[in-house]
LOLUMKE-690464 format. One record per residue (C-alpha): x, y, z. Coordinates in nm, 3 decimals. Layout:
[rec [X,Y,Z]]
...
//
This chain:
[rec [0.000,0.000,0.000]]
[rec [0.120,0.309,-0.081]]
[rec [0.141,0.597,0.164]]
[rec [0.190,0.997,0.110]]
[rec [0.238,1.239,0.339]]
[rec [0.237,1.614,0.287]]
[rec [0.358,1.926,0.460]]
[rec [0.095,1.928,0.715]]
[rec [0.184,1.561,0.806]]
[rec [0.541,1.704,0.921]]
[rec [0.664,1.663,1.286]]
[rec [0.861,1.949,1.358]]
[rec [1.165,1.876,1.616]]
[rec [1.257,2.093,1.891]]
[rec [1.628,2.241,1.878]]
[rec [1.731,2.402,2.275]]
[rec [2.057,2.501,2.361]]
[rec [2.191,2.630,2.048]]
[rec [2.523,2.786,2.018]]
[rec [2.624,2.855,1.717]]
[rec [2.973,2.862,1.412]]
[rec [2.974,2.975,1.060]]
[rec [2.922,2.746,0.748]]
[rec [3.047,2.767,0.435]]
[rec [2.711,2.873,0.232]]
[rec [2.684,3.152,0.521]]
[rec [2.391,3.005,0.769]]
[rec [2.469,2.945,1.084]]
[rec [2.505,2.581,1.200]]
[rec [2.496,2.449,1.580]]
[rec [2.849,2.338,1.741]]
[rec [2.700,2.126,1.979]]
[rec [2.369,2.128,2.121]]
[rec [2.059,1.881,2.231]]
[rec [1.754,1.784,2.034]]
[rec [1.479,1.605,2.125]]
[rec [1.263,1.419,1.920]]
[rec [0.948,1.193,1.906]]
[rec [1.214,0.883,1.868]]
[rec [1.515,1.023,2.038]]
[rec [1.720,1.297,2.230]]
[rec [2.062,1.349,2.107]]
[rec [2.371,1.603,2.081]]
[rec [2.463,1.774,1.773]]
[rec [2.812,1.808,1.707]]
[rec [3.003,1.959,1.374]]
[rec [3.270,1.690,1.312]]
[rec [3.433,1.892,1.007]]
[rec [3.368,2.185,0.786]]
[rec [3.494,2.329,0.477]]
[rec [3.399,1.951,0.261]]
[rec [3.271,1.984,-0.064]]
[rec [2.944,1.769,-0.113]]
[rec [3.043,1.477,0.128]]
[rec [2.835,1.186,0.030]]
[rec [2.938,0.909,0.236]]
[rec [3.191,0.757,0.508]]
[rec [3.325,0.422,0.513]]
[rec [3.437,0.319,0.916]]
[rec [3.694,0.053,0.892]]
[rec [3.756,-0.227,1.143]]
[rec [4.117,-0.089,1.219]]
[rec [3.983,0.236,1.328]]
[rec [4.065,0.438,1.003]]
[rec [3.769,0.653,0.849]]
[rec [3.738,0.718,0.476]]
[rec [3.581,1.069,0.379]]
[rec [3.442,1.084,0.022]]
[rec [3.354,1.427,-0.157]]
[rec [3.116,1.423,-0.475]]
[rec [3.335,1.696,-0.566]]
[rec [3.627,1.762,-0.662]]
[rec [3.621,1.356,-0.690]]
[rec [3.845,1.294,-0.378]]
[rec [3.836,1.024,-0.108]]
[rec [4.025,1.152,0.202]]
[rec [4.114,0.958,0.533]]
[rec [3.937,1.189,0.834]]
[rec [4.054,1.240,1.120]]
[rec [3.783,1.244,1.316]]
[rec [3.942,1.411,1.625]]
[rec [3.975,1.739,1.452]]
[rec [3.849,1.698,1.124]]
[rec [4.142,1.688,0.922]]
[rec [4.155,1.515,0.590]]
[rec [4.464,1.368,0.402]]
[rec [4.390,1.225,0.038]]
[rec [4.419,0.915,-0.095]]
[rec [4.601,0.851,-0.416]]
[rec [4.461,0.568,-0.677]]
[rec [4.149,0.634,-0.810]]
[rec [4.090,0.610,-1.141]]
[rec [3.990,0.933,-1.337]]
[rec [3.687,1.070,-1.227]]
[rec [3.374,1.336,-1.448]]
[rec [3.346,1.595,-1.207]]
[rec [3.087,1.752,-1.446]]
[rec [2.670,1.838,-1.335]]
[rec [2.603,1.543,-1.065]]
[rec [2.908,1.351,-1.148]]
[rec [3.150,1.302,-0.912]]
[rec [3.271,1.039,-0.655]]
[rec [2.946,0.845,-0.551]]
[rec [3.021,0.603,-0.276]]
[rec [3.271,0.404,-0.030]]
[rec [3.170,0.144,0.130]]
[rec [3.378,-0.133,0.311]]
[rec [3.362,-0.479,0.181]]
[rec [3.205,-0.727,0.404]]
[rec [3.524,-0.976,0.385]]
[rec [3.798,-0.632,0.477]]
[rec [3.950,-0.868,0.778]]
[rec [3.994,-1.157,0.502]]
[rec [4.069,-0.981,0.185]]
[rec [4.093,-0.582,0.232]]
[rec [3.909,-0.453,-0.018]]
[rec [3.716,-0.132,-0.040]]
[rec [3.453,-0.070,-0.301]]
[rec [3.400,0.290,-0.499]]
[rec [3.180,0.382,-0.705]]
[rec [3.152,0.731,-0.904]]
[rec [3.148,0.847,-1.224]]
[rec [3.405,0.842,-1.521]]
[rec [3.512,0.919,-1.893]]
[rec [3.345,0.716,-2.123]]
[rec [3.294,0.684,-2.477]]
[rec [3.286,1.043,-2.534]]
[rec [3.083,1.120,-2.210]]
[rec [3.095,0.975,-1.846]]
[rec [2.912,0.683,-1.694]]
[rec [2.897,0.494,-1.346]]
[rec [3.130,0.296,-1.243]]
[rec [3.258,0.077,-0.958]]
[rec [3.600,-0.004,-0.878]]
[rec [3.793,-0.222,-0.605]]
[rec [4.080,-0.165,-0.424]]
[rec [4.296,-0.231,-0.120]]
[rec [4.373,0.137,0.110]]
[rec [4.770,0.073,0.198]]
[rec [4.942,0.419,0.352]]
[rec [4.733,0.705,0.162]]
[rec [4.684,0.523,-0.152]]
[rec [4.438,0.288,-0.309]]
[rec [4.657,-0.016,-0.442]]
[rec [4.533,-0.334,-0.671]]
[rec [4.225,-0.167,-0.799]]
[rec [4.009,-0.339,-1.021]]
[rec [3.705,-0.209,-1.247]]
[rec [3.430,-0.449,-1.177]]
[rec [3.156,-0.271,-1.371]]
[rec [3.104,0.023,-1.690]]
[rec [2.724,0.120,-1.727]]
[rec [2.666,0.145,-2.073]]
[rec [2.476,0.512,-1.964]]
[rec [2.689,0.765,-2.115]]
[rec [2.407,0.976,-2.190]]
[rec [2.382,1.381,-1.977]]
[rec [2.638,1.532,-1.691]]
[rec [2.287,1.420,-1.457]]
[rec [2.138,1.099,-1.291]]
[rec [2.423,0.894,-1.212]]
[rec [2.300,0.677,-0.861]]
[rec [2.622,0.531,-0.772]]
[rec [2.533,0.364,-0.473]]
[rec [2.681,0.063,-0.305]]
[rec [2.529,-0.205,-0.090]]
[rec [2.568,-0.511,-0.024]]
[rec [2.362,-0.899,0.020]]
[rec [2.428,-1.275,0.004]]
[rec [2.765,-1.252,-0.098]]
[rec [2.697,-1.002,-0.365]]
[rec [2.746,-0.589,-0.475]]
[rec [2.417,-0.381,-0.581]]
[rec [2.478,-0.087,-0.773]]
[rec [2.197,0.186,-0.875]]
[rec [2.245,0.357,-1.189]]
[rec [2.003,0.657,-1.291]]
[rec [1.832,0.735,-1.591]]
[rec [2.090,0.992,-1.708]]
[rec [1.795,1.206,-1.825]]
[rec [1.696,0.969,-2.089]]
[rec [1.415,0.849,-1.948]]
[rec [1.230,0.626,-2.190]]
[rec [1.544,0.413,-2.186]]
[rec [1.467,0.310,-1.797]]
[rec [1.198,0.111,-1.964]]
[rec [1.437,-0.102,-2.159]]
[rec [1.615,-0.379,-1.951]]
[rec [1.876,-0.369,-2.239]]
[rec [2.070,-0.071,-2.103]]
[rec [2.178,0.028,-1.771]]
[rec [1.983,0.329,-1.755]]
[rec [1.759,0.365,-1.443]]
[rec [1.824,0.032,-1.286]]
[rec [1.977,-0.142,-1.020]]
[rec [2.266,-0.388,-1.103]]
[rec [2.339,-0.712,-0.939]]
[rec [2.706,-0.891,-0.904]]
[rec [2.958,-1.131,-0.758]]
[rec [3.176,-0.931,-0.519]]
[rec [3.477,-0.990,-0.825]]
[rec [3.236,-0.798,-1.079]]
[rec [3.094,-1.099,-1.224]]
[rec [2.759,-1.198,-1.366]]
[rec [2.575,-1.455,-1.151]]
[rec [2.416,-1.639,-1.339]]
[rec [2.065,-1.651,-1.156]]
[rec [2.028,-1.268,-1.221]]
[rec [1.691,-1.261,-1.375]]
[rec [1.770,-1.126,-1.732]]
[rec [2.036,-1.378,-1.764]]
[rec [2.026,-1.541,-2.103]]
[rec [1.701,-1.322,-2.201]]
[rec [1.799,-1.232,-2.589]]
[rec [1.905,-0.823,-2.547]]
[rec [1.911,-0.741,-2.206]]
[rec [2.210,-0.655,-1.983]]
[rec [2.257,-0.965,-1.775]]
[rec [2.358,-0.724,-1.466]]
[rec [2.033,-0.616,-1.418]]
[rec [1.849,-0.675,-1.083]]
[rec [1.552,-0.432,-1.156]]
[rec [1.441,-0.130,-1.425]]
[rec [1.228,0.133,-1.445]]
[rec [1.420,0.380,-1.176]]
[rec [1.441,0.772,-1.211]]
[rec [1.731,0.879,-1.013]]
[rec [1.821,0.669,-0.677]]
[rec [2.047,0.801,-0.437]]
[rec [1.997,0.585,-0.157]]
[rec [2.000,0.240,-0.112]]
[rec [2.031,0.021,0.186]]
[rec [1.939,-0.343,0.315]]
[rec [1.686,-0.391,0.616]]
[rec [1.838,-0.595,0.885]]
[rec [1.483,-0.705,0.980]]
[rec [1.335,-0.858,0.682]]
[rec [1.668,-0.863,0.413]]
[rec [1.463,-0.693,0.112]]
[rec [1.653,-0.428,-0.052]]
[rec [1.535,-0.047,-0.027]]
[rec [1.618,0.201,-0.257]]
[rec [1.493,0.593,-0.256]]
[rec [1.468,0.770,-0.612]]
[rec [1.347,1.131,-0.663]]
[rec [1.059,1.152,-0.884]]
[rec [1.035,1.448,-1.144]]
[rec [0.874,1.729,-0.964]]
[rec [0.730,1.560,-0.632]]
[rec [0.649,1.196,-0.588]]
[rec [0.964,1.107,-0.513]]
[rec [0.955,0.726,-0.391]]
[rec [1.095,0.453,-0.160]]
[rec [1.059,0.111,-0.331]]
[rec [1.149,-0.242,-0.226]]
[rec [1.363,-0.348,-0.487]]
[rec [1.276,-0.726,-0.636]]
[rec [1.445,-0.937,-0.865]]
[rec [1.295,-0.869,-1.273]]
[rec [1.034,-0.600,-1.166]]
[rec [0.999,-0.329,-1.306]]
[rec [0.941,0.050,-1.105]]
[rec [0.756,0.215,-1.366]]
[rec [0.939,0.517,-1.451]]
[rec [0.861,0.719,-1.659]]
[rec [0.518,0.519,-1.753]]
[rec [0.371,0.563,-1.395]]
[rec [0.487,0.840,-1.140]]
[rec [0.345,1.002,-0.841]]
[rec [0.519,1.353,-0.979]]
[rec [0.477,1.579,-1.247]]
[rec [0.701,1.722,-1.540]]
[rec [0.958,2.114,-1.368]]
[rec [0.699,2.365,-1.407]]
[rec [0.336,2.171,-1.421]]
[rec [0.185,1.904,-1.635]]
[rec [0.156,1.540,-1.616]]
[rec [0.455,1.319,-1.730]]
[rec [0.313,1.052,-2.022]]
[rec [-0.051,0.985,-1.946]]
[rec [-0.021,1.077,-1.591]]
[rec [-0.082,0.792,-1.490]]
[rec [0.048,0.636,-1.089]]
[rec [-0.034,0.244,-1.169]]
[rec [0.008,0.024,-1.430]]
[rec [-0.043,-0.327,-1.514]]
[rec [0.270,-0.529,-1.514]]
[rec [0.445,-0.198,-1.283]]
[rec [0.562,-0.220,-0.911]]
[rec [0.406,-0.019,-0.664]]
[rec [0.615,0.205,-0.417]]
[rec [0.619,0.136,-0.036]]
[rec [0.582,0.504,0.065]]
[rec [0.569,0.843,-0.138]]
[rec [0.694,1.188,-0.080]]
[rec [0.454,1.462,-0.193]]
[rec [0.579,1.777,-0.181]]
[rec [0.922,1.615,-0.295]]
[rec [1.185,1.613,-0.039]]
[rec [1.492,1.516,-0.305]]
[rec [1.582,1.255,-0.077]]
[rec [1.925,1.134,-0.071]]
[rec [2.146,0.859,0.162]]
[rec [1.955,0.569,0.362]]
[rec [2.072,0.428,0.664]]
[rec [1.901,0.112,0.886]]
[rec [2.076,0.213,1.252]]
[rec [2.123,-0.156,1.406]]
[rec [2.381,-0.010,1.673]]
[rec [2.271,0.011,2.069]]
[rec [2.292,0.346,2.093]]
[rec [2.004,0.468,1.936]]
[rec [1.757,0.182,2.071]]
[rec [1.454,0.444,1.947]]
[rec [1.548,0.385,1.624]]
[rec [1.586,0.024,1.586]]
[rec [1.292,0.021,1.363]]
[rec [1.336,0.279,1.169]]
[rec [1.496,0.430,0.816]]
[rec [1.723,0.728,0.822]]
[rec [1.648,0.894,0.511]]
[rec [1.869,1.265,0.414]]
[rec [1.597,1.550,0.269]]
[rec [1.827,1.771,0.049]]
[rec [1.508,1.980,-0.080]]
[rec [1.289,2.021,0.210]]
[rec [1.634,2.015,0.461]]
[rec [1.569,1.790,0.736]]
[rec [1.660,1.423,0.866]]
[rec [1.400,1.188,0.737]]
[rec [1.280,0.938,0.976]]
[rec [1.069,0.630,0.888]]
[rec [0.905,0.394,1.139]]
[rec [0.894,0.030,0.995]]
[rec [0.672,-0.263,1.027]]
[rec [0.888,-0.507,0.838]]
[rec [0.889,-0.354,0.498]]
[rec [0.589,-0.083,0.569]]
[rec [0.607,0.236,0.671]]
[rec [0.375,0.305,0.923]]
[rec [0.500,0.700,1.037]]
[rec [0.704,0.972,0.924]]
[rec [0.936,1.207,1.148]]
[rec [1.132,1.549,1.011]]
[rec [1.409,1.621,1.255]]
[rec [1.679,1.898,1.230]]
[rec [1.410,2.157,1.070]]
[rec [1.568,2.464,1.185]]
[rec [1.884,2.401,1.009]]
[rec [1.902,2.462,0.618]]
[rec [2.132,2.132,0.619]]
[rec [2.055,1.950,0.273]]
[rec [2.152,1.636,0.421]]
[rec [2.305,1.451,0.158]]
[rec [2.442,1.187,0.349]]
[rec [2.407,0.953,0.674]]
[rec [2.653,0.683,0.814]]
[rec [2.617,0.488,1.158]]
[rec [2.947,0.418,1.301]]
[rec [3.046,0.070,1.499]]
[rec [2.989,0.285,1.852]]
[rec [2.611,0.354,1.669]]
[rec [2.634,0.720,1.661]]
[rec [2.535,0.860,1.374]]
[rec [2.677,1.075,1.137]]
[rec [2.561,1.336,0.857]]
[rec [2.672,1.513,0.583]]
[rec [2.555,1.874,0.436]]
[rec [2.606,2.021,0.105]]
[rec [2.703,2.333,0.327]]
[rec [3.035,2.149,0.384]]
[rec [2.949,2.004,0.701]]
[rec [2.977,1.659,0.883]]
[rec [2.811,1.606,1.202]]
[rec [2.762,1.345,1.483]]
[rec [2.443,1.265,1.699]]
[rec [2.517,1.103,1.984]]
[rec [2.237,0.982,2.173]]
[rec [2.185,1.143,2.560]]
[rec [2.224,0.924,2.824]]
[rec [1.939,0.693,2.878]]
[rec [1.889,0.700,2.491]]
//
């Protein structure tokens, strides 16, 4: 069932003892100061200022934190002490161009065994630029032994690129937008709008479910996605959740199953920039997969996070979801894969949240397109 929510459905939190330090875009952000929610009560802390689009964080077992920045392309080791950054060396060459950039870092799930560290972000292609996802093993302040596990065959506008990571049953999702071409998210024989599906060594297995169908991409998992920028698996029930922004509005969480198809642009709960139905209009359509939950006004949602850590017990059941267009931490209350209530924290802070981590202690960390990374740390009792 699918469920909307609009302004007036907002739960505002409640932001006391503010103090306050400059950010880069000019507002004012808090240094550290307590919030208290419907779900929790937790500190606010600026980590680190001065990033340039931070979209994720990658906490490895030995204690070492990797910092990645859309833009200018860079991963950095953080320091998370002070916020200092040193670069790592190694990537390949990365499109810097529109929304390209570095995309994602995540740790594999075998580091103790084998090391690796996944990246995904966008690069020069055939003329243009394209997603892609790389491996490779962090030794001093360079990335050593990396590998190119996948090239989406999208090489179409500098826009759309997903690019992020997760990971389930010993394999590596990877969304890849529509690149602005959206009839081709209908066609399961490109990688435009889809999410890809892979061994952890890049290749094919072989019960993806367009395996050995006559012109489609044998990487892809699912079709028929926009532009996803989050994507996560639920520790409760396994199924894989991705978050896409729809056109004008309707932007959508979907449960992402193997072969279906997620409509766009033949069904959509938004409309075309500046008014008027996109195709027919239409939100269902035989032989089309339904949304879990809808966001209408949009809220260009970005990163999603399940917290599993102890030390935010109030959100054990819940999605972290970052609102770059209405500014606000999203939070979702779950009932396995239903969303039953929806929470807008950090209001008061014109942070476009673009991204969300959970380190191993369970705090929680965010990112802002202001050029800030905080932490929340849960009060005591929390």
């Amino acid at each position: 069932m699918v469920r909307t929510v609009g302004i007036t459905g907002m739960v505002v939190a409640l932001a006391v003892n503010s103090g306050n330090t400059s950010a880069q875009d000019g507002r004012t952000a808090p240094s550290v100061d307590t919030v208290h929610t419907q779900s929790a009560s937790f500190t606010v802390t600026v980590v680190a200022t001065g990033l340039t689009t931070p979209v994720a964080t990658a906490f490895l077992p030995d204690g070492r934190v990797l910092l990645a920045e859309r833009t200018p392309g860079r991963v950095s080791l953080l320091d998370l002490s002070d916020g200092s950054r040193r670069p790592i060396a190694g990537l390949g060459d990365i499109w810097t161009e529109g929304d390209a950039g570095l995309l994602d870092v995540l740790v594999g799930p075998d580091w103790s065994e084998d090391a690796w560290i996944y990246v995904a972000y966008s690069a020069p292609a055939d003329g243009g630029s394209t997603t892609v996802l790389d491996r490779a093993r962090l030794v001093g302040n360079a990335f050593v032994d990396r590998e190119r596990l996948f090239t989406s065959d999208a090489f179409e506008r500098n826009q759309h690129y997903g690019g992020r990571i997760a990971f389930a049953d010993r394999h590596v999702f990877l969304t890849v937008g529509d690149r602005e071409t959206r009839d081709l998210a209908q066609s399961t024989g490109t990688h435009n709008g889809t999410v890809v599906r892979l061994r952890m060594d890049g290749t094919v297995p072989t019960d993806n479910p367009f395996v050995g169908v006559s012109g489609a991409r044998p990487e892809v998992w699912s079709y028929g996605h926009r532009n996803p920028q989050g994507m996560a698996v639920s520790p409760h029930t396994g199924s894989l959740w991705v978050n896409e922004h729809g056109p004008q509005g309707g932007d959508e969480i979907n449960v992402v199953q193997p072969g279906e198809n997620y409509g766009w642009p033949l069904v959509t709960y938004g409309e075309e920039y500046g008014g008027g139905p996109v195709g027919e209009g239409r939100t269902r359509r035989p032989g089309t997969t339904q949304p879990v939950y809808v966001y209408r006004p949009s809220i260009a949602p970005s990163d999603l996070v399940f917290p599993t850590g102890p030390a935010f017990p109030g959100w054990s059941r819940h999605a972290l979801i970052g609102a770059m267009g209405l500014e606000h931490l999203n939070v979702l209350t779950l009932d396995g894969d239903r969303v039953l209530h929806e929470e807008r924290v950090l209001t008061d802070r014109g942070w476009r949240v673009r991204m969300i981590d959970e380190a191993s202690d369970g705090t929680v960390y965010l990112g802002t397109d202001s050029g800030l990374l905080v932490r929340l740390v849960p009060l005591g009792g929390e």
